[in-house]
N, C-alpha and C positions, 0 to 999 in steps of 0.2 A: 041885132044888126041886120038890116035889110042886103039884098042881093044885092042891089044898085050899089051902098055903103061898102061893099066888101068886094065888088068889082073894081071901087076904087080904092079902098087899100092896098087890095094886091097891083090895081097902077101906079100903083105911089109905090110902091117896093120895088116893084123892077125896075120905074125908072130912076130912083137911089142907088139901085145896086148897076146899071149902066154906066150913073154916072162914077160909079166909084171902083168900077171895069175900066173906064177910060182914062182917069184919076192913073191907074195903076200901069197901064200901058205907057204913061210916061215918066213916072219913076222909072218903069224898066228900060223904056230909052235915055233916061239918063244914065240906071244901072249902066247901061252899054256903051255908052261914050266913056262913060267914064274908066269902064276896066279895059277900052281899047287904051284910051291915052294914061292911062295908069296911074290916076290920079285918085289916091289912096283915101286919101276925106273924104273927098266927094265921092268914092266909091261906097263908105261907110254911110254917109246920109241917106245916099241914095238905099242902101241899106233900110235903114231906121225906117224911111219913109214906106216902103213897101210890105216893111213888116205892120206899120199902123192901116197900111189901105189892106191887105190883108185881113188883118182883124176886123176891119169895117165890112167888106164883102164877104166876110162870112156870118155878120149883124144882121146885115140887109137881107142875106140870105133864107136867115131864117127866121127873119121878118115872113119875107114874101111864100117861102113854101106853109108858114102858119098859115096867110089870106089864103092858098092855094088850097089849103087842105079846107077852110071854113066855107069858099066856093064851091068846092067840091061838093061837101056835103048838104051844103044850101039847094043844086041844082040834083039832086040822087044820084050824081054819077059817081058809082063805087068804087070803078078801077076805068083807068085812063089815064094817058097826059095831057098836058094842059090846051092841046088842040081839039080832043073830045070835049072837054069840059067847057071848052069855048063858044064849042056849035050851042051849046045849052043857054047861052047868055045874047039875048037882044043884040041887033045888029051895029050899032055904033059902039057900043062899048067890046062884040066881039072881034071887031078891026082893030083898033086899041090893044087891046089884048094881044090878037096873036102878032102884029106888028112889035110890041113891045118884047114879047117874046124870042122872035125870031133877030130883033136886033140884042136881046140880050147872049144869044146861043153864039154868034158873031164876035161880040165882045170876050167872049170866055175864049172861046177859037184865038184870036189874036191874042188873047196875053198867053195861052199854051204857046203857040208857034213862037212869039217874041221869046220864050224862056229857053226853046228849044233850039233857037237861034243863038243865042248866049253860051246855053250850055257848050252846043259843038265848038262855038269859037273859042272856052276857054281849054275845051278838050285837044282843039286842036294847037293849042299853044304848049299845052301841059308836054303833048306827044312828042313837039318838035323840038322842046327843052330838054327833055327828056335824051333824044336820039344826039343833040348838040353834045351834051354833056358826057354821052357815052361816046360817041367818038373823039372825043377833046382827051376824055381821061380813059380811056379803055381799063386800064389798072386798078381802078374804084370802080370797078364793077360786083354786084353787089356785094358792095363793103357796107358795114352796119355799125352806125355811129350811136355810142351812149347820151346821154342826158347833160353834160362834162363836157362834147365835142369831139372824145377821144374815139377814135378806133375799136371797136368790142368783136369778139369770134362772135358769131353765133349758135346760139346754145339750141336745146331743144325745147327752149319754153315757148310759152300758149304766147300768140301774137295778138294784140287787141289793137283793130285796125278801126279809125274813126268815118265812119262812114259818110258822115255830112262834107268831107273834103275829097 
């Protein structure tokens, strides 16, 4: 595979994986409409869907750090990122590059921030439920319900708390 061949691989993978960074930013604005208005299906597709563009942008992924790494070693540049490696590559296809780049590094930032935007909003609901429900019932404060619904003391056994919630 020539230099040329594998400068365009790897522009072919990053702009795959942009597109399916952007793909992903709109499941999660839907993720988000959807757990504001609380509409429980559509929270779940929205779901499904982002767990498939997920698996996709980490395809494309490493798609593109393979081209990344065959550039690499095409041009002798042994350590760097993909900005040193770039100066190494002819000028039209080096604009290309780091343009494609810097709009991929963008794209990652926005679906961080979108997630992180999410997160606080359900943390901030969880809190406010939370504090509603202890002033409401002050009395069931921590009270600890069996499997059954009923009432249980709490013993001194090991807690196994689900982290993903």
């Amino acid at each position: 595979m020539t230099q040329m061949e594998t400068v365009f691989a790897l522009s072919s993978a990053m702009s795959a994986e942009i597109a399916c960074f952007e793909a992903y930013l709109a499941a999660q604005r839907s993720f988000s409409e959807s757990l504001v208005a609380r509409d429980w299906a559509a929270l779940q597709i929205a779901m499904g869907i982002q767990d498939e563009l997920a698996r996709a942008i980490a395809e494309k992924e490493a798609e593109r750090a393979e081209a990344f790494e065959a550039l690499r070693a095409q041009t002798g540049c042994e350590a760097g990122g993909m900005y040193r490696v770039a100066l190494l590559v002819p000028e039209p296809e080096r604009s290309e590059l780091t343009d494609l780049y810097r709009r991929l590094k963008l794209a990652a930032m926005r679906a961080k921030f979108e997630n992180a935007s999410v997160r606080d909003y359900a943390a901030g609901n969880r809190d406010l439920l939370h504090a509603v429900l202890e002033e409401l019932f002050p009395e069931k404060k921590h009270t600890m319900y069996g499997r059954s619904g009923r009432t249980v003391q709490p013993g001194l056994d090991a807690v196994l708390l689900n982290t993903a919630l």
